[in-house]
C-alpha positions as CSV (number, residue, x, y, z in Angstrom):
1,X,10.5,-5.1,-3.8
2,X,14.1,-5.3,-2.6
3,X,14.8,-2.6,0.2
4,X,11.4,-2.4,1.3
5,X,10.3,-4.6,4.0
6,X,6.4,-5.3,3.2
7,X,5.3,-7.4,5.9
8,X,5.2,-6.6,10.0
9,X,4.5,-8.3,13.0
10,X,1.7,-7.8,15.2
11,X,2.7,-6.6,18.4
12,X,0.8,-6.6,22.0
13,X,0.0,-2.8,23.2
14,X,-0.2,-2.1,27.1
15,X,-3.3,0.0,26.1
16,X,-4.4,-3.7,25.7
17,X,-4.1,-4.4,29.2
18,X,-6.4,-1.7,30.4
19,X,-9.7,-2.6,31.5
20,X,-12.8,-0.8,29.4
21,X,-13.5,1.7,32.4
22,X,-10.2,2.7,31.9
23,X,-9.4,2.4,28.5
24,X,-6.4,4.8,27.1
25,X,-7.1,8.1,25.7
26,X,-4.9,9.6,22.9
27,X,-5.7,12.9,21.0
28,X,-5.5,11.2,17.3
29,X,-6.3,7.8,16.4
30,X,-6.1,7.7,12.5
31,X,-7.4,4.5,10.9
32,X,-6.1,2.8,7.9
33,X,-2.0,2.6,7.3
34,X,-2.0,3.6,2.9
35,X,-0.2,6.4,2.0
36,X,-3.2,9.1,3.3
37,X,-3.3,7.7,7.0
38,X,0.8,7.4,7.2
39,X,1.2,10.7,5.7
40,X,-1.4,12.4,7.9
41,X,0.3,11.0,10.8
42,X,3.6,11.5,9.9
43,X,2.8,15.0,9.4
44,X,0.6,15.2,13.0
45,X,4.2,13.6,14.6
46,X,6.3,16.7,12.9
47,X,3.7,18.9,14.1
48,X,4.3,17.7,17.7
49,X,1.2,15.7,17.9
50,X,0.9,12.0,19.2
51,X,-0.5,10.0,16.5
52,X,-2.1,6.0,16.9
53,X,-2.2,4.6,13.4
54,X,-4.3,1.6,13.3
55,X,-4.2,-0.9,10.6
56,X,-6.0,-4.2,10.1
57,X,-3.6,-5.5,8.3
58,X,-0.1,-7.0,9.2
59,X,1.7,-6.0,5.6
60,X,1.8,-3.2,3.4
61,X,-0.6,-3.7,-0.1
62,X,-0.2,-6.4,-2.8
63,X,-0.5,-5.3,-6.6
64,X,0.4,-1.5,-7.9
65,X,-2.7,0.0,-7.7
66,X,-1.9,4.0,-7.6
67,X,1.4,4.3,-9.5
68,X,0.9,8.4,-11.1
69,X,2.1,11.0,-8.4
70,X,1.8,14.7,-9.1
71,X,3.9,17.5,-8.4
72,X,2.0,18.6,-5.4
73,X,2.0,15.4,-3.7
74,X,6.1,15.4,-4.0
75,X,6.2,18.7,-2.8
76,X,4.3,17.3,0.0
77,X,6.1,14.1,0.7
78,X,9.5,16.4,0.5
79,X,7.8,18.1,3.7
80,X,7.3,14.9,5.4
81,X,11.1,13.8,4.6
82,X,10.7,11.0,2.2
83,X,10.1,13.0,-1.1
84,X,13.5,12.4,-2.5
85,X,13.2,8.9,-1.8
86,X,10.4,8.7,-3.7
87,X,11.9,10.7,-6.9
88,X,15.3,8.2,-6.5
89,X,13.1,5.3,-6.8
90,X,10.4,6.8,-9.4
91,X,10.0,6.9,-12.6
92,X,9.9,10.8,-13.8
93,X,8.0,12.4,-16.7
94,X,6.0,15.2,-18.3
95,X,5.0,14.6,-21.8
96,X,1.8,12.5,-22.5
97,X,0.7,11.5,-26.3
98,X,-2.8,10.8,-27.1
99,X,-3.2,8.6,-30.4
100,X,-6.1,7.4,-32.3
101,X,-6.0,4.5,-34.3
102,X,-2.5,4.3,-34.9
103,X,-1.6,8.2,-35.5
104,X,-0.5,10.6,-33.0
105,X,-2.9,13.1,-32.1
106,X,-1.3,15.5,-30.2
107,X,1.1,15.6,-27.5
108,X,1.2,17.8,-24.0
109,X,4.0,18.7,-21.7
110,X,2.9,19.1,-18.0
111,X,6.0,21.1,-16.9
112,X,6.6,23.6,-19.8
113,X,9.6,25.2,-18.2
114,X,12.2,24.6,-15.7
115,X,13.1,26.3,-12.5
116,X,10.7,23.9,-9.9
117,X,12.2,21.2,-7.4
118,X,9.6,19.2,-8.3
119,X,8.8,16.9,-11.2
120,X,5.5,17.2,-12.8
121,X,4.8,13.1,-12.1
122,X,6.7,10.9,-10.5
123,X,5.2,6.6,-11.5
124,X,6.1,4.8,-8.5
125,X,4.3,1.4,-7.2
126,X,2.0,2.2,-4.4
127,X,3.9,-0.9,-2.3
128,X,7.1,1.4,-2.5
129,X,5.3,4.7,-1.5
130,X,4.2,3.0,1.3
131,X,7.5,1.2,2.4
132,X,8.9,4.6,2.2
133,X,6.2,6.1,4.4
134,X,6.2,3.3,6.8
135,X,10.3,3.8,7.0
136,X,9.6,7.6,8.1
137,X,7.0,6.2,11.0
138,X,9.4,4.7,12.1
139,X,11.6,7.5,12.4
140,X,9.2,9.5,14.4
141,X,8.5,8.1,18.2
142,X,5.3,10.0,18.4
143,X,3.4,7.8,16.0
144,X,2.6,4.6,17.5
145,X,1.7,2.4,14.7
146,X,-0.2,-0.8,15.5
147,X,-0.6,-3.7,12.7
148,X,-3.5,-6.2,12.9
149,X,-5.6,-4.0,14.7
150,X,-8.9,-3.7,13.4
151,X,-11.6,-1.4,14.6
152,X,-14.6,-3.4,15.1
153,X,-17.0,-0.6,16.7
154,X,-17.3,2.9,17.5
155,X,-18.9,5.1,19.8
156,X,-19.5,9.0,18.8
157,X,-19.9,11.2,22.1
158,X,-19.4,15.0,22.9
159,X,-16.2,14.9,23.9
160,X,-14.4,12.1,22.5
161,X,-14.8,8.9,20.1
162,X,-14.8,5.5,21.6
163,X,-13.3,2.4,19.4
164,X,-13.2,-1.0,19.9
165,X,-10.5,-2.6,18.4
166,X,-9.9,-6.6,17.8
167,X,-6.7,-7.8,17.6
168,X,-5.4,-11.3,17.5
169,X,-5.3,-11.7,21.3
170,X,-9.1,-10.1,21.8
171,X,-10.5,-6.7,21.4
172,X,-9.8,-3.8,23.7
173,X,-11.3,-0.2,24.3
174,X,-9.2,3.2,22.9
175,X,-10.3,6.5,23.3
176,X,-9.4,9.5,21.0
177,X,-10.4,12.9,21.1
178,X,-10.3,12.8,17.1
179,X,-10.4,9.9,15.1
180,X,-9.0,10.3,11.2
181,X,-10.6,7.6,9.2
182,X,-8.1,6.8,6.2
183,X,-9.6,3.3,5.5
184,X,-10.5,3.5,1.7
185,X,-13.5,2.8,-0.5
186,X,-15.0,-0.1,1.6
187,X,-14.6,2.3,4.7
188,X,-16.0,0.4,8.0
189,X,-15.9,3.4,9.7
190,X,-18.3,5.0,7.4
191,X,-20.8,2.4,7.9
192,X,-19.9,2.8,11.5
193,X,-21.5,6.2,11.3
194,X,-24.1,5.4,8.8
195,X,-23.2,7.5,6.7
196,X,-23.9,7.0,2.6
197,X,-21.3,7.1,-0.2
198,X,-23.4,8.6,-3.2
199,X,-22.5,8.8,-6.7
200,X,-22.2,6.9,-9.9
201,X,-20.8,3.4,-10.6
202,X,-20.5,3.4,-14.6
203,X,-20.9,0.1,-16.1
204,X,-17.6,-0.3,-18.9
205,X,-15.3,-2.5,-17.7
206,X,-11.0,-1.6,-17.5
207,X,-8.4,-4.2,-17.5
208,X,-5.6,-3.7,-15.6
209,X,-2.1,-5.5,-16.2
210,X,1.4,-4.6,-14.1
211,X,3.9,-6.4,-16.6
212,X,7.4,-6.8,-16.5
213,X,9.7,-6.6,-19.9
214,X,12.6,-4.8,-21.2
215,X,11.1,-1.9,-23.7
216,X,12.2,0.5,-25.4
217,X,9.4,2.6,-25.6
218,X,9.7,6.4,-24.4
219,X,9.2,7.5,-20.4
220,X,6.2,9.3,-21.6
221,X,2.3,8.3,-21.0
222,X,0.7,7.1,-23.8
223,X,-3.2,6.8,-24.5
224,X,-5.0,5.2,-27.4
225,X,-8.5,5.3,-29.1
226,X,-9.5,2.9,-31.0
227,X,-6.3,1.5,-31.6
228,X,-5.6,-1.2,-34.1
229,X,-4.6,-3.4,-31.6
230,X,-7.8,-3.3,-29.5
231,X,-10.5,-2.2,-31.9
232,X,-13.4,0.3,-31.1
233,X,-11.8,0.8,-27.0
234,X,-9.2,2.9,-25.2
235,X,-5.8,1.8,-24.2
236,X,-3.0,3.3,-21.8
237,X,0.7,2.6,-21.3
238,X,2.8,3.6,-18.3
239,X,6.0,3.2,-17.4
240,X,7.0,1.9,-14.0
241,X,10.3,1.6,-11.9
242,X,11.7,-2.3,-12.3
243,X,11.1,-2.7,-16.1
244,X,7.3,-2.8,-15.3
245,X,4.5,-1.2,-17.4
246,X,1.2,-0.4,-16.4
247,X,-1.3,-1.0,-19.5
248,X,-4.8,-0.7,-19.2
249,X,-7.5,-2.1,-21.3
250,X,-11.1,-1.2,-21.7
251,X,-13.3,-4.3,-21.6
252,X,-16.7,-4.7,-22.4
253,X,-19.3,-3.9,-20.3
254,X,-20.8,-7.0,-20.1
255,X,-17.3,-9.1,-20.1
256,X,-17.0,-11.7,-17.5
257,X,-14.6,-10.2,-15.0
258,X,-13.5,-13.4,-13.9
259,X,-12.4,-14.9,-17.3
260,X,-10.7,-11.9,-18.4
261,X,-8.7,-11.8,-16.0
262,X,-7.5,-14.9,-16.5
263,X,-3.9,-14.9,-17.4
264,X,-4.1,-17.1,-20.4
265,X,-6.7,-14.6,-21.4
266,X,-4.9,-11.2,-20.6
267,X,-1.7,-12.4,-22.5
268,X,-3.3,-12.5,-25.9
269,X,-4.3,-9.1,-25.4
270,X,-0.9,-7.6,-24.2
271,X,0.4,-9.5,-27.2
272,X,-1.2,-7.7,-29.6
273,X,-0.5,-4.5,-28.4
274,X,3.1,-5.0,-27.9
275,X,3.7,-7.3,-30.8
276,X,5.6,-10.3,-28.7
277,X,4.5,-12.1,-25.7
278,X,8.1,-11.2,-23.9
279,X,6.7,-10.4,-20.5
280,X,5.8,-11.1,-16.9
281,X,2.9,-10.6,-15.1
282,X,3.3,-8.7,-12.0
283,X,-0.4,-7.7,-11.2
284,X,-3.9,-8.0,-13.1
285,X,-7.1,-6.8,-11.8
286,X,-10.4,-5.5,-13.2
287,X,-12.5,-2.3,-12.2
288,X,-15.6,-0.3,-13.3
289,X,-15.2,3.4,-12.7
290,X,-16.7,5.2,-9.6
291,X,-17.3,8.5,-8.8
292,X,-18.9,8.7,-5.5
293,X,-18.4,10.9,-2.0
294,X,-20.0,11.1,1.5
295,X,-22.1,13.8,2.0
296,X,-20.2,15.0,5.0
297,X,-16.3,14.4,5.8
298,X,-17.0,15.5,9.4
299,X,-19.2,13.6,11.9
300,X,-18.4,14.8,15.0
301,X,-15.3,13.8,16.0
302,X,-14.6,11.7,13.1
303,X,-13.0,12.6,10.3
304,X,-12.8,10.8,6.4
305,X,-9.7,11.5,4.1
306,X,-9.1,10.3,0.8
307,X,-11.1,7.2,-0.6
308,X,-13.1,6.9,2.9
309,X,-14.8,10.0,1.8
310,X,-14.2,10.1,-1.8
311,X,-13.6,7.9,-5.1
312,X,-13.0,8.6,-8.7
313,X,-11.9,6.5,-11.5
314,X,-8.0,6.5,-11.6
315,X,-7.9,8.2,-15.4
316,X,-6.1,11.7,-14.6
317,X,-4.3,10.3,-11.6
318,X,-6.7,12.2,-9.2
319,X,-7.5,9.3,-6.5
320,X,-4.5,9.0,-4.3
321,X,-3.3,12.4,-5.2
322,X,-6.5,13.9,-3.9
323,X,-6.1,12.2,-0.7
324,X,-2.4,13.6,-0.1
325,X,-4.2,16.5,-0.4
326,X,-6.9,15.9,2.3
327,X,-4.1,14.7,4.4
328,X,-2.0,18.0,3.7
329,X,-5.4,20.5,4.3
330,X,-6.6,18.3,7.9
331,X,-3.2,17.8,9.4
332,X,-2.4,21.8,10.3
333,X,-6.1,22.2,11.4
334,X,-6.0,19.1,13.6
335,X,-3.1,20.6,15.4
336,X,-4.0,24.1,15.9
337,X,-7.5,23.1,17.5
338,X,-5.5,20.2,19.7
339,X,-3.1,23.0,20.6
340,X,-6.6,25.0,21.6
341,X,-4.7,27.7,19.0
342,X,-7.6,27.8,16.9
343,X,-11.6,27.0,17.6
344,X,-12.6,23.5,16.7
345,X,-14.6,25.2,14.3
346,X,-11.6,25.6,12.1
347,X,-12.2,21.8,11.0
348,X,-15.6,22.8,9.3
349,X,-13.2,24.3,6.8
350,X,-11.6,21.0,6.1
351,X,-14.6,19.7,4.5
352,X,-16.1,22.8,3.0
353,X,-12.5,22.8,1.2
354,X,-12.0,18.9,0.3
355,X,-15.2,18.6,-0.6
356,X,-15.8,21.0,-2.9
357,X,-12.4,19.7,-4.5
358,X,-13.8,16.1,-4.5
359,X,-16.8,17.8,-6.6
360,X,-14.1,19.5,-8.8
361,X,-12.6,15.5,-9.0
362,X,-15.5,13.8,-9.6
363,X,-16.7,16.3,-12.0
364,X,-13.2,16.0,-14.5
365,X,-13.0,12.2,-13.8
366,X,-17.0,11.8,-15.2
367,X,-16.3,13.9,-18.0
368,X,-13.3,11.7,-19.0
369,X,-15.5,8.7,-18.1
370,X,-18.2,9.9,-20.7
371,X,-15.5,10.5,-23.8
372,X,-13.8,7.5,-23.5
373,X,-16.9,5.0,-23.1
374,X,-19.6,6.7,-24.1
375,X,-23.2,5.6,-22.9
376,X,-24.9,6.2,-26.0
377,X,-25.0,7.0,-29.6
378,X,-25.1,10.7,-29.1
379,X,-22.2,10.5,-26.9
380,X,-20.5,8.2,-29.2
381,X,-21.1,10.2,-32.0
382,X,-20.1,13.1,-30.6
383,X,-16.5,11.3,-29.2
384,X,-16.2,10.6,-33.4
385,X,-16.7,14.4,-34.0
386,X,-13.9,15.6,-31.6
387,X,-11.2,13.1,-32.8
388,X,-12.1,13.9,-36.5
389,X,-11.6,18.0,-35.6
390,X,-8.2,17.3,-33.6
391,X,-6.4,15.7,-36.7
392,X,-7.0,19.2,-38.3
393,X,-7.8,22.0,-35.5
394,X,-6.4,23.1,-31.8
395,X,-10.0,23.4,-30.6
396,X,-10.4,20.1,-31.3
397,X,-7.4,18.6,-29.6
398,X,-8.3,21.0,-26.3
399,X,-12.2,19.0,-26.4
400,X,-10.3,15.6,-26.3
401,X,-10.3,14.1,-22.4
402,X,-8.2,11.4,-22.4
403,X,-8.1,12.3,-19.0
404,X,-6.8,15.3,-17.2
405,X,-4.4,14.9,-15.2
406,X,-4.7,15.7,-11.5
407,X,-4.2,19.4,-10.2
408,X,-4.4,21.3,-6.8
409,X,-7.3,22.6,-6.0
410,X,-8.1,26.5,-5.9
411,X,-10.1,26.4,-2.6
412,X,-12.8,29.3,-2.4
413,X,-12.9,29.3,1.2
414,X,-13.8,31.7,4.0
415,X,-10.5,31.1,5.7
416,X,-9.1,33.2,2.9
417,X,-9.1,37.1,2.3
418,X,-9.7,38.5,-0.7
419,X,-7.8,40.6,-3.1
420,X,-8.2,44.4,-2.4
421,X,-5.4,45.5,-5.1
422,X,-5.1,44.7,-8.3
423,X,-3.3,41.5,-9.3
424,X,-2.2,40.7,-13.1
425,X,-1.1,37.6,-12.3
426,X,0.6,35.2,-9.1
427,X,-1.6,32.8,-7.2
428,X,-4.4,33.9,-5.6
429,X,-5.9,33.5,-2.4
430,X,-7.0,29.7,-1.9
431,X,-4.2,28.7,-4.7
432,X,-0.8,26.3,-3.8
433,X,2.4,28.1,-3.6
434,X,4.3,28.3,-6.6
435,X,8.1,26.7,-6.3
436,X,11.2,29.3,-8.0
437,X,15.0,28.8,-7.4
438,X,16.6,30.8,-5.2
439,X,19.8,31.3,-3.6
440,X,20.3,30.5,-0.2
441,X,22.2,33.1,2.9
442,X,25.4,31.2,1.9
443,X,25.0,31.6,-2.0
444,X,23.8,27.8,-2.7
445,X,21.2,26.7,-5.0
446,X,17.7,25.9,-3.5
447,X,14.1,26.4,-4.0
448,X,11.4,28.5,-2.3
449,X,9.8,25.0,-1.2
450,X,13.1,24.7,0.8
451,X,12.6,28.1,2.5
452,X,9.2,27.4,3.3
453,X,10.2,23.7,5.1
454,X,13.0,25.2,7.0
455,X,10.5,28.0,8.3
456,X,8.6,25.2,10.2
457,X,4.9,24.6,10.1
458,X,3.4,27.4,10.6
459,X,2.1,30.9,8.9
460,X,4.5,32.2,6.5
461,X,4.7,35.9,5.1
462,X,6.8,35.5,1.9
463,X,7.7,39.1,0.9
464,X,9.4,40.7,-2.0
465,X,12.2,43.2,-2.7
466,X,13.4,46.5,-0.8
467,X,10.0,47.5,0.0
468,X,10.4,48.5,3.2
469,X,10.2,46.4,7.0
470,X,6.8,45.0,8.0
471,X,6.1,44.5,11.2
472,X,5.0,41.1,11.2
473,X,2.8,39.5,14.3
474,X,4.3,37.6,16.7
475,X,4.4,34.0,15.2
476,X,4.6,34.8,12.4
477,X,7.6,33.5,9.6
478,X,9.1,35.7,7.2
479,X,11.1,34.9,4.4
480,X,12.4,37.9,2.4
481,X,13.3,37.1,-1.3
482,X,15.4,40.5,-2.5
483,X,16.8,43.0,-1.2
484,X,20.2,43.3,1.0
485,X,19.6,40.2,3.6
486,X,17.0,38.5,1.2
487,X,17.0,35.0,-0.8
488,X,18.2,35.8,-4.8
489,X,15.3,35.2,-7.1
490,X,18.4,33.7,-9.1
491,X,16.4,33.6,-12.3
492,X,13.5,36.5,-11.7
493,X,11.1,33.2,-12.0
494,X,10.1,34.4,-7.8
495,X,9.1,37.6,-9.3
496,X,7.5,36.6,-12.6
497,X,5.1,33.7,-10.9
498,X,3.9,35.9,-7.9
499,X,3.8,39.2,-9.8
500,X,5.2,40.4,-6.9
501,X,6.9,44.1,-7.0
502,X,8.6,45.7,-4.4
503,X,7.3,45.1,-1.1
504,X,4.6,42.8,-2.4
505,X,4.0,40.0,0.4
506,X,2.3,36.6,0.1
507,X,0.7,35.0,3.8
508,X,0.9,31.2,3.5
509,X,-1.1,28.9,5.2
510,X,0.8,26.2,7.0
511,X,0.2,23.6,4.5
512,X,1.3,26.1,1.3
513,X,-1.6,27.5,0.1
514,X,-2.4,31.4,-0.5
515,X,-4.1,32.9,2.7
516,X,-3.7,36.5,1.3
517,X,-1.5,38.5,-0.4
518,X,-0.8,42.5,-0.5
519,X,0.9,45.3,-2.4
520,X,2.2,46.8,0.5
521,X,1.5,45.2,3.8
522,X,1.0,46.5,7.1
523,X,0.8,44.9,10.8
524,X,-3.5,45.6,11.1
525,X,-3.3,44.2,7.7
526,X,-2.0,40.6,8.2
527,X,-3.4,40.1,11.5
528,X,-6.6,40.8,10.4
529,X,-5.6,38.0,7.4
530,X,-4.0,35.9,10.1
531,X,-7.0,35.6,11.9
532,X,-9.2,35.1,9.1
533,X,-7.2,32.2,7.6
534,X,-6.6,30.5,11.2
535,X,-10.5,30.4,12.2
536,X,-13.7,30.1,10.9
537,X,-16.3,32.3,11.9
């Protein structure tokens, strides 16, 4: 981990010294320092927001764990100022190969053609995400970040949340108008609540080992069923920065977690697979998939993000990436209602949007759960059928879920407006911005992501071409691609992936996504958009 400092001293706050009668108030107290709670601060602290950032910890996570990080999360990260350092450090790739037995089935590419800032995964250590984001923190003087503090009990009440929070010299009080609980699976703030985590816990067994060897094998993902070197399972190879590769295993279900994950046990494995016992261990752990969510991200005042209010098996890369997401979707919301811009009632739309996207998860990552260890002989037999029809047939290589990859969500949301005109094609209302190179005013190469972060944070009306002036609300951004002061849609790739024509215009919400889009907009038009995407009545 050279570069990144892991490990941080606990340091004595004067909101200690306050008595309970008077204990400090701050407007956002998020809990839990992974990469969900530092980037939702992080992007609170560009928004102009104080942040406290609690963590019971004194160090940044052992072991990998999350490594796959998709092209939305990047284009995310980028916003917050520490994407690039994150590409620099990552490893970058597209294609995945799924094999069974010991012939290829088919292969994929998850970024088809060029012209995006953006990989379409970036495999990066979690440890080195997180040193990244805890380098920005401390960029940013608004965010207050305060290790070894654990919160030990909570208070819910109309107009702000009480915590109690121990530290090594004794608790103290904190108040918070919101409080963002970003404190994973084992949440103690959902218990805090009461509130239940619901869902499946599927009873196959996966074997995790980080190991460390000089390979020659492709920067591509690879999966396996039934391969010869693991009979009648599933196997998956990843490569990692530092000469480390992320293979995982399926076990048995009733294998004895704690002897296989024995080292002297593991290394027979990953010797058979590789074909030479030339390697390290960095990191071995076992898990048994789980796909569970809280009924409710909101309770009052307090607020769950990412595995706090959701879990999923880590096939398809959709855990960590879905709570960037949350993070992204909360963070604008949060502001505008702290800013009294926007009703508190905006925040509803937080979890009518995440949750419906942790449904979405949790839906894909079962599916993938039930092809690769199925739970009976129907589903087994089936799982026969499908890899015997993809050797010979393109349906048959679509039914194989080996699986999917994580993707942005397509919220279907109140906030958004729906189409009035007809659309062929360009994201539609509730869908993520699509990236294009442009030219920037002084002729250099740049992408519309890069418009879209020097705008600020706010609304954004992306318009097309010499159709005419709009006369945009006050507060509104405008970036103009075409026409005489306009961007250049270099390539026509801004056109072709927004289907925009002259005049066409695209209203962004503040964290990227489509609030409405028109043929020909008009002032009444947008605000009544505007208004629509910025409250929820």
């Amino acid at each position: 981990m050279a570069q990144a400092k892991t490990q941080f001293g606990y340091r004595r706050h004067p909101d200690q010294d306050r008595s309970d009668k008077d204990a400090a108030e701050h407007p956002v107290v998020v809990v839990g320092a992974g990469p969900v709670g530092l980037s939702l601060a992080i992007d609170l602290a560009q928004r102009g927001q104080p942040v406290v950032l609690l963590d019971d910890a004194d160090r940044i996570g052992e072991g990998s764990r999350a490594i796959c990080f998709s092209k939305r999360s990047l284009e995310y990260w980028d916003r917050l100022g520490v994407g690039k350092r994150m590409i620099d450090k990552g490893v970058v790739w597209s294609v995945g190969k799924v094999f069974h037995r010991d012939s290829l089935l088919y292969q994929f590419n998850l970024m088809p053609e060029p012209g995006h800032k953006q990989p379409a995964f970036v495999n990066l250590q979690q440890f080195y995400a997180e040193a990244y984001l805890v380098d920005r923190v401390g960029q940013l003087p608004a965010i207050d970040l305060r290790w070894c503090n654990r919160v030990t009990g909570l208070e819910r009440r109309n107009d702000l949340v009480a915590l109690t929070v121990a530290t090594p010299d004794g608790p103290y009080r904190l108040h918070a108008q919101y409080v963002v609980a970003c404190d994973g699976a084992r949440s103690s703030l959902r218990q805090m609540v009461g509130a239940e985590f619901t869902g499946q816990v599927f009873e196959d067994q996966f074997l995790i080992a980080d190991v460390k060897m000089t390979a020659e094998f492709p920067t591509e993902r690879w999966f396996w069923f039934d391969p010869p070197f693991h009979a009648g399972r599933s196997a998956l190879l990843h490569k990692q920065p530092d000469d480390v590769w992320r293979i995982d295993l399926q076990l048995h279900r009733f294998a004895d977690p704690v002897v296989e994950k024995q080292p002297e046990n593991v290394r027979p494995r990953i010797a058979r697979m590789l074909g030479h016992d030339k390697f390290e261990f960095e990191w071995i752990s076992i898990y048994k998939f789980q796909c569970r969510r809280m009924e409710r991200f909101l309770h009052g005042r307090v607020i769950f993000a990412g595995d706090a209010a959701h879990q999923v098996s880590p096939f398809g890369a959709r855990g960590a990436n879905s709570g960037l997401e949350d993070a992204e979707n909360l963070a604008w919301k949060l502001d505008r209602v702290l800013r009294k811009a926007s009703p508190q009632m905006l925040l509803e739309s937080y979890h009518v949007e995440r949750s419906a996207a942790a449904d979405e998860n949790i839906r894909e990552s079962t599916r993938s759960t039930d092809f690769m260890a199925p739970n009976s002989h129907q589903e087994a037999r089936l799982r026969r059928t499908v890899l015997s029809l993809a050797k010979e047939t393109e349906f048959g290589k679509r039914m194989v879920n080996a699986g999917r990859l994580s993707v942005p969500s397509i919220y279907r949301t109140p906030l958004s407006t729906a189409d009035d005109e007809i659309w062929h094609g360009g994201p539609p209302p509730g869908a993520s911005m699509p990236d294009a190179p442009i030219a920037g005013p002084d002729g250099g190469p740049m992408f519309l992501t890069d418009a879209f972060i020097s705008e600020g944070k706010r609304f954004t009306l992306v318009k097309f071409g010499n159709g005419g002036a709009v006369d945009a609300p006050q507060g509104l951004a405008v970036i103009c691609v075409g026409g005489e002061n306009g961007l250049v849609d270099t390539q026509g790739l801004a056109v072709t992936r927004y289907e925009a024509g002259p005049g066409a215009a695209y209203l962004l919400r503040p964290d990227g996504y489509v609030a409405a889009r028109f043929r020909h907009p008009t002032r009444p038009r947008l605000e009544v958009a505007l208004a629509r995407a910025s409250s929820l009545n």
